[in-house]
C-alpha positions as CSV (number, residue, x, y, z in Angstrom):
1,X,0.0,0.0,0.0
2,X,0.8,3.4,-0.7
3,X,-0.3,6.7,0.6
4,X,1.2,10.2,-1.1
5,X,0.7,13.3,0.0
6,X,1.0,16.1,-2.7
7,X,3.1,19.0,-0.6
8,X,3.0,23.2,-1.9
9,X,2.2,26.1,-2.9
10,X,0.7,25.3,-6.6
11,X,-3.6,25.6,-6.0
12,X,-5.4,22.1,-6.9
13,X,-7.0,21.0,-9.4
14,X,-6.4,24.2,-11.2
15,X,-3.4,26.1,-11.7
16,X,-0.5,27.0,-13.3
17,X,2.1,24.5,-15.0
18,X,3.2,22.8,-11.2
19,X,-0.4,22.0,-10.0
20,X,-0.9,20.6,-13.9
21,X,2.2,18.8,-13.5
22,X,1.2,17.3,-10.5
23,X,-2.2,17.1,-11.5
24,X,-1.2,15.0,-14.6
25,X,0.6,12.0,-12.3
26,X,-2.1,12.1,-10.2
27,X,-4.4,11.4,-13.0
28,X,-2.4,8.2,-13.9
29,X,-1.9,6.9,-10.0
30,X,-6.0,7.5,-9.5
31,X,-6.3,4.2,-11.9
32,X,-3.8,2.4,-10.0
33,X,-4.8,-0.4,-7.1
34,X,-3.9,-0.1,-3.3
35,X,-3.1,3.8,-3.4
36,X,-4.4,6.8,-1.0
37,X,-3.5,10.3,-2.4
38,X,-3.8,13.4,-1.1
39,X,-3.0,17.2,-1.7
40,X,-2.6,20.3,0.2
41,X,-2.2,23.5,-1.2
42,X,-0.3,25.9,1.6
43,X,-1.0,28.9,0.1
44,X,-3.8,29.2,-2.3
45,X,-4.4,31.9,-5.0
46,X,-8.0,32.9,-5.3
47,X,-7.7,33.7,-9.4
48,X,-7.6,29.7,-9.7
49,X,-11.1,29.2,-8.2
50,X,-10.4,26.3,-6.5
51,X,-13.0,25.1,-4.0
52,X,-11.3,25.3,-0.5
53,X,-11.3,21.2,0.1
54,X,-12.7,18.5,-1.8
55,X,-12.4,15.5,-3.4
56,X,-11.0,15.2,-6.9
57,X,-12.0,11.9,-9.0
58,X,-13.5,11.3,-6.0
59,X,-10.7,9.8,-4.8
60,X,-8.1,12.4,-4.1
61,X,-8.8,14.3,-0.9
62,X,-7.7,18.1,-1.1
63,X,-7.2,21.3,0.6
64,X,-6.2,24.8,-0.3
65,X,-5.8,26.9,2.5
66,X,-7.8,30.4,2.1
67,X,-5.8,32.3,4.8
68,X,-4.3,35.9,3.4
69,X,-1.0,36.6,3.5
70,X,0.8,37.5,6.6
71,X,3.4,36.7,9.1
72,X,0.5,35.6,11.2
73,X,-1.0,33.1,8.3
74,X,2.4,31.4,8.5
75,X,2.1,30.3,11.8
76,X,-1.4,29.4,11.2
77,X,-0.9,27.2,8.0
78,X,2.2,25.6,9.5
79,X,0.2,24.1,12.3
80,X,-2.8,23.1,10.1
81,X,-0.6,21.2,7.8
82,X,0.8,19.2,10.6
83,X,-2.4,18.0,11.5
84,X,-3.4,17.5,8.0
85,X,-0.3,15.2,7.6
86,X,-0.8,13.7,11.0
87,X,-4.2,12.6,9.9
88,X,-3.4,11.2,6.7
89,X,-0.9,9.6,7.6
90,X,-1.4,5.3,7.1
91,X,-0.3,2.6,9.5
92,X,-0.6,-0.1,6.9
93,X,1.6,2.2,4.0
94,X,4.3,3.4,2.5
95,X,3.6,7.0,3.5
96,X,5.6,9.2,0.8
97,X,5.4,13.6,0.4
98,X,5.8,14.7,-2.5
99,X,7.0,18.3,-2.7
100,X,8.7,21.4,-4.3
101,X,12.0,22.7,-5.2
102,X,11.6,25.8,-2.4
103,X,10.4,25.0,1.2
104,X,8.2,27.9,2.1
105,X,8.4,29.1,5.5
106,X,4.9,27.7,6.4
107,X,6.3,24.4,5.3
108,X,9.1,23.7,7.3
109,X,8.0,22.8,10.4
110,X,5.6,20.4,8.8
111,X,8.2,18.6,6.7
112,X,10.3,18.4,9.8
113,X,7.2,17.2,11.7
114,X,6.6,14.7,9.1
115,X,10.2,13.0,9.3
116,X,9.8,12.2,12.5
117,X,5.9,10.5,11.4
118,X,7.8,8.3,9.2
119,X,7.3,10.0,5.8
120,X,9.6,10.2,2.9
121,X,10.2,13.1,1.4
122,X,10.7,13.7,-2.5
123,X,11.5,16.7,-4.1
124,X,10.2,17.4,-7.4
125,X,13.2,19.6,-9.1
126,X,11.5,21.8,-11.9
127,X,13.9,25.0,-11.5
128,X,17.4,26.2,-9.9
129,X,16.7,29.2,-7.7
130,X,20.6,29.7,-7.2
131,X,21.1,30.1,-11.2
132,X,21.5,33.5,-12.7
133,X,18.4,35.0,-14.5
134,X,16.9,35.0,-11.1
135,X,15.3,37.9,-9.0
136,X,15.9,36.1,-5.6
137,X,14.9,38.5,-3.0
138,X,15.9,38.1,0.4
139,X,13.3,35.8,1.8
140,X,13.8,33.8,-1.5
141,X,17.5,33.1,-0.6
142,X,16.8,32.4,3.0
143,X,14.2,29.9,1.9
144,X,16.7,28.4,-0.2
145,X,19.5,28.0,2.2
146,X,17.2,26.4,4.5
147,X,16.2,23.9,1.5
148,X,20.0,23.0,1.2
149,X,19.7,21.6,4.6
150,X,16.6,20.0,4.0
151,X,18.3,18.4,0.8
152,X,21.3,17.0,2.4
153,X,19.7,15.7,5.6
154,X,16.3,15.3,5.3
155,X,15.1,13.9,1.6
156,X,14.4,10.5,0.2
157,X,14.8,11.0,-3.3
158,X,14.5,13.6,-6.3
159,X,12.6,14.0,-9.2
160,X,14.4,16.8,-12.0
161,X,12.6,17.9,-15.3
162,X,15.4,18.3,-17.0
163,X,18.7,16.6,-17.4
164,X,21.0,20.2,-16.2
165,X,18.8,20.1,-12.6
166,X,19.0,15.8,-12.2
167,X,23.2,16.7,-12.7
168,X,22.8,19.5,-10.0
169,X,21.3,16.9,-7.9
170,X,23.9,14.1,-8.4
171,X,26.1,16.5,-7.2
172,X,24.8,17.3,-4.1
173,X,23.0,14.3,-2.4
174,X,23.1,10.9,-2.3
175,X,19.7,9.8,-3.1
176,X,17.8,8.1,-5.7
177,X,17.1,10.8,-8.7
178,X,14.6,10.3,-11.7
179,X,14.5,12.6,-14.9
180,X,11.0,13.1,-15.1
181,X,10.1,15.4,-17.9
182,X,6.1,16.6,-18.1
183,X,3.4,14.8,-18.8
184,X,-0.1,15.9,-20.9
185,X,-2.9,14.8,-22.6
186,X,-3.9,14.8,-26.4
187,X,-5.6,18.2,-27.4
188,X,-5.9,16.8,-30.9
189,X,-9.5,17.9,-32.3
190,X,-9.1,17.1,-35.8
191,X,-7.1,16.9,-39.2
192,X,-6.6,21.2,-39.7
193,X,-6.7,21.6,-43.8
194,X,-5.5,25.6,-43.5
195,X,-4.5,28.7,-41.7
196,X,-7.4,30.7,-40.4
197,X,-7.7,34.6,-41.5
198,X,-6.2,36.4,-39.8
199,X,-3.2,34.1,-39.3
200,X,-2.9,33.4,-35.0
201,X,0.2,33.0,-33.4
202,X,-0.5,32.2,-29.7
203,X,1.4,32.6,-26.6
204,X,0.1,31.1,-23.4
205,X,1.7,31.4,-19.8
206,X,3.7,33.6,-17.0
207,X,5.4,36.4,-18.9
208,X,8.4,36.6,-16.4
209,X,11.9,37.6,-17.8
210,X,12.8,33.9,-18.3
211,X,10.4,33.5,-21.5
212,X,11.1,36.4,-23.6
213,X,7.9,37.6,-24.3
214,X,9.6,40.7,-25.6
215,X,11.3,39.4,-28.4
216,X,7.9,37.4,-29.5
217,X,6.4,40.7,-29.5
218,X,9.4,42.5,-31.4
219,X,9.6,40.0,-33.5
220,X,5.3,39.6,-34.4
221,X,5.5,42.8,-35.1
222,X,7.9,42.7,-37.5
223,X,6.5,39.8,-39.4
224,X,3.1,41.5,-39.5
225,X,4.3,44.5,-41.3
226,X,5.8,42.3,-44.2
227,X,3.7,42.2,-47.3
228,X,0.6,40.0,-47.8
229,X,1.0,38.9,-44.0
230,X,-2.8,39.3,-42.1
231,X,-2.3,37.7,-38.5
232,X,-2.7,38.5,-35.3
233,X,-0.6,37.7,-31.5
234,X,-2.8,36.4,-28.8
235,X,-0.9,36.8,-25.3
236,X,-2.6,34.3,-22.7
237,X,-1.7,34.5,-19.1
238,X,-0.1,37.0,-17.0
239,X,2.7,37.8,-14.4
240,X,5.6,40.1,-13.4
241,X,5.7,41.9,-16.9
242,X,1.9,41.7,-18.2
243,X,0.8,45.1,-16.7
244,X,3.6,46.7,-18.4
245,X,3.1,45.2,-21.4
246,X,-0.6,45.8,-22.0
247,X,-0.1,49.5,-21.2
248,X,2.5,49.5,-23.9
249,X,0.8,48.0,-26.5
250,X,-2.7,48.8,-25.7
251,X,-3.1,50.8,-29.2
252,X,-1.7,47.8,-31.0
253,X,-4.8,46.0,-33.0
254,X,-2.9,43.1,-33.4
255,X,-2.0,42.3,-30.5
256,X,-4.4,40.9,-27.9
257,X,-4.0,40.4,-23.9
258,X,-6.4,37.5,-23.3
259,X,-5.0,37.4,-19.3
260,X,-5.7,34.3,-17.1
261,X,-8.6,32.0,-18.4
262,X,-9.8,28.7,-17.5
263,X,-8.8,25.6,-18.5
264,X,-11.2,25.2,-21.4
265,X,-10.8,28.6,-22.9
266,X,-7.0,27.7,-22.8
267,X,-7.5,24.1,-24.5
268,X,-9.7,26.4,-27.2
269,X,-7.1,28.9,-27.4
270,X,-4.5,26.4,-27.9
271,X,-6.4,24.0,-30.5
272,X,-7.2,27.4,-32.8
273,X,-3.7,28.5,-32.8
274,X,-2.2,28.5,-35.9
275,X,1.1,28.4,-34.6
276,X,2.2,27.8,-31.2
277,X,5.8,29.9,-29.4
278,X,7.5,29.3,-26.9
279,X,10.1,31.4,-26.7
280,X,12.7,31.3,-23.6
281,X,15.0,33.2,-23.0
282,X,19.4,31.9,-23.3
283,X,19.4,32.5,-19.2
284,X,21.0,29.7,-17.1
285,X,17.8,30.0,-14.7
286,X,16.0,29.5,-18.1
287,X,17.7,26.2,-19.0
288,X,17.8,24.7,-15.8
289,X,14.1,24.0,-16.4
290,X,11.8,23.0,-18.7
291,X,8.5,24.6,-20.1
292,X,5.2,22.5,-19.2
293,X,3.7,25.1,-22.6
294,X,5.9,23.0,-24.9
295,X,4.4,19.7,-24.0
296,X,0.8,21.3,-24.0
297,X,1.5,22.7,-27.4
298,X,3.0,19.8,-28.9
299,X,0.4,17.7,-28.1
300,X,-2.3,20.1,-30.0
301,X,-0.8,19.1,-33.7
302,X,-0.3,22.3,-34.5
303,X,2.9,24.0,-35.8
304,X,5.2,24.5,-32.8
305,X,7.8,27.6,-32.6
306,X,10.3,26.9,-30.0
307,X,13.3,28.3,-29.2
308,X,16.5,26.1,-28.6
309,X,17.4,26.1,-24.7
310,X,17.4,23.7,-22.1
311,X,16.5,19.8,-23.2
312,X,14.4,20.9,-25.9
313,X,17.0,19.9,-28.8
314,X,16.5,16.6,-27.2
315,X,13.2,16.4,-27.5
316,X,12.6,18.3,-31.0
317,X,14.1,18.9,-34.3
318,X,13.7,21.5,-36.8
319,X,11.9,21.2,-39.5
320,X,10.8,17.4,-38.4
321,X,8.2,17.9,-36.0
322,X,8.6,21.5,-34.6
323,X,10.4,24.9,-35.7
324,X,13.2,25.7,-33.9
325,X,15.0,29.3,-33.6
326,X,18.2,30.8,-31.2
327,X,16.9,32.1,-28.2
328,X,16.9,36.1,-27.9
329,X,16.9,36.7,-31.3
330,X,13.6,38.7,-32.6
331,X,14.9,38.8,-36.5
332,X,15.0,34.8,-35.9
333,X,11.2,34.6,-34.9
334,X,9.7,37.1,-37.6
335,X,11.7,35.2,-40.5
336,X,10.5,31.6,-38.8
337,X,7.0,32.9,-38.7
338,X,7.3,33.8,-42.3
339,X,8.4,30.6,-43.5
340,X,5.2,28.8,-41.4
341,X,3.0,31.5,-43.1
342,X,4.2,30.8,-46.8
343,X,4.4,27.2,-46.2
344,X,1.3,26.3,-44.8
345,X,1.3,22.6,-45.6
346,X,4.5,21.5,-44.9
347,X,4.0,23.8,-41.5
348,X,0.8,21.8,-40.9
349,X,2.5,18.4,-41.4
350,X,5.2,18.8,-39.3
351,X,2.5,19.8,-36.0
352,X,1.0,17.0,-36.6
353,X,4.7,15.5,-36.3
354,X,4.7,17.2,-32.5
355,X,1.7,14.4,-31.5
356,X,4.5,11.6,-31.8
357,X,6.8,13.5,-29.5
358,X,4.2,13.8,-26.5
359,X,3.2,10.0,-27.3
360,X,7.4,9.1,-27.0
361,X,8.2,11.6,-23.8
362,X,5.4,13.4,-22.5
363,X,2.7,10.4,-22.5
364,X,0.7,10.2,-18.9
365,X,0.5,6.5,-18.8
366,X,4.3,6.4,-19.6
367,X,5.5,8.9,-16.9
368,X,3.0,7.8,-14.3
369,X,4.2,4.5,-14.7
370,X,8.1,6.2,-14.1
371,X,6.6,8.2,-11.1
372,X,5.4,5.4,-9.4
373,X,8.4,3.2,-10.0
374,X,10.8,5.6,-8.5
375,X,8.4,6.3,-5.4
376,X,8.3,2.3,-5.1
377,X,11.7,2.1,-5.1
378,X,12.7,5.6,-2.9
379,X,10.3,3.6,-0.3
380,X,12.6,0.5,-0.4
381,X,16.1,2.0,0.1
């Protein structure tokens, strides 16, 4: 028997690309035999509308805390976890946390608190904190220095989304590690015969100084200038840099902000893209990770734009089943849109291309099946 408890900050069921990361595995281990699983948000974010607990599946209990931020809600959350670890915790298990790179300060005391309960911890490794590229303030780097020791003295195992972080691991403790890249589901609607009018080129995610959202935009509005091009650049999420940038472009007609949106407006956004960007940024806090928007896009069949950081050149290859450009580089992005524009067919074909890719790597079945291994085996050492 086994009995996980999802540990953090990323809301449940909805949220951004850790709660659907999570959220994903999950999905897989609900259709598994002889397994309890649980999740608690410790910091919930009310744009997510998530209720405040639940039961997902009906099978996954949940909770995200609806305390506001304070010194005081620290305290507060910290001693409700415990007791929400304390009573899920399972005789007749393997009782196994699964948590985040950073150990908020509302989590420490629990984690500690659930050591001596007889959990394992696992830390699920999607960025580096300490890499440049990074706005650490100074709670950020006390929180990390206080994850070091957690790292070295307190974990079970690790699990890195990309092959730099599982190296950075190695490195530093002596624990079981497992690559385990994103998973998704198929968003595949249909066999798309042409480019809608206007043409849509489609961002969707945190616009934070890690995914270059400026040199999409730079480099959009250079290809929409060129002669006979009629397309348009829909922006879909939010974060440090949104406000700024809708103020700045705010008399741009071809550029629209859609901001945060549900779920299915996403999935709609996303299946009537005509071409898809991702666009990080050459940053080493940028390559430690890996973007959970590539997977989602890639598994839409529809042309992919992506530029070539982190594992991604392990994944993809240009011209087979994505389009692949130098990072920072806005010329790069208004010639690549070009070509998809004049080539529509062959730009078609090769999306389709990006369905194999999430069916060889990013499969749910495949890396739930990884997950559950690895927790298996963390349990046993």
């Amino acid at each position: 028997m086994l009995n996980i408890i999802f540990l953090g900050r990323p809301p449940f069921p909805n949220g951004p690309a850790m709660s659907k990361r999570h959220k994903y595995i999950i999905d897989f281990l609900c259709t598994q035999p002889n397994i309890t699983i649980h999740k608690y948000c410790s910091w919930s974010d009310e744009k997510w509308n998530n209720s405040a607990e639940g039961f997902y599946n009906g099978k996954v209990h949940y909770v995200n805390t609806q305390y506001s931020r304070s010194i005081k809600s620290v305290f507060e959350i910290s001693k409700e976890c415990v007791r929400f670890l304390r009573n899920a915790y399972r005789q007749d298990s393997d009782n196994v946390i699964v948590t985040t790179t950073m150990f908020p300060f509302e989590q420490i005391h629990p984690l500690l608190e659930a050591k001596n309960m007889g959990y394992k911890i696992v830390v699920d490794a999607v960025e580096n904190y300490e890499s440049k590229g990074t706005d650490a303030s100074f709670l950020m780097k006390l929180q990390l220095l206080i994850a070091k020791y957690f790292y070295k003295r307190k974990i079970d195992g690790v699990f890195a989304i990309s092959s730099m972080l599982a190296d950075i691991f190695k490195a530093r403790v002596k624990v079981p590690i497992l690559e385990l890249p994103n998973s998704t589901p198929i968003n595949y609607r249909g066999n798309k015969r042409c480019f809608g009018k206007p043409f849509k080129v489609v961002y969707t995610g945190t616009f934070a100084s890690k995914d270059g959202v400026e040199y999409l935009i730079s480099g959009f509005n250079s290809f929409s200038k060129m002669p006979g091009v009629d397309a348009k650049l829909i922006l879909v999420g939010g974060g440090e840099k949104s406000l700024l940038l809708r103020e700045q472009l705010k008399n741009n007609e071809k550029i629209h902000f859609a901001g945060f949106v549900p779920d299915t407006v996403l999935n709609n956004y996303l299946h009537d893209a005509d071409v898809l960007c991702m666009t990080r940024c050459n940053s080493p806090f940028a390559n430690y990770g890996f973007p959970f928007k590539l997977s989602e896009y890639l598994a839409t069949g529809n042309p992919v734009l992506a530029t070539s950081v982190s594992d991604v050149p392990k994944y993809l290859k240009d011209g087979v089943n994505a389009f692949l450009i130098p990072p920072d580089n806005s010329n790069s992005i208004a010639d690549k849109l070009l070509y998809i524009y004049t080539h529509e067919q062959e730009s078609l074909e090769i999306g389709k291309r990006g369905i194999d890719v999430v069916n060889a790597y990013f499969d749910i079945t495949k890396n739930g099946k990884k997950f559950l291994d690895f927790i298996i085996q963390v349990c046993k050492s």
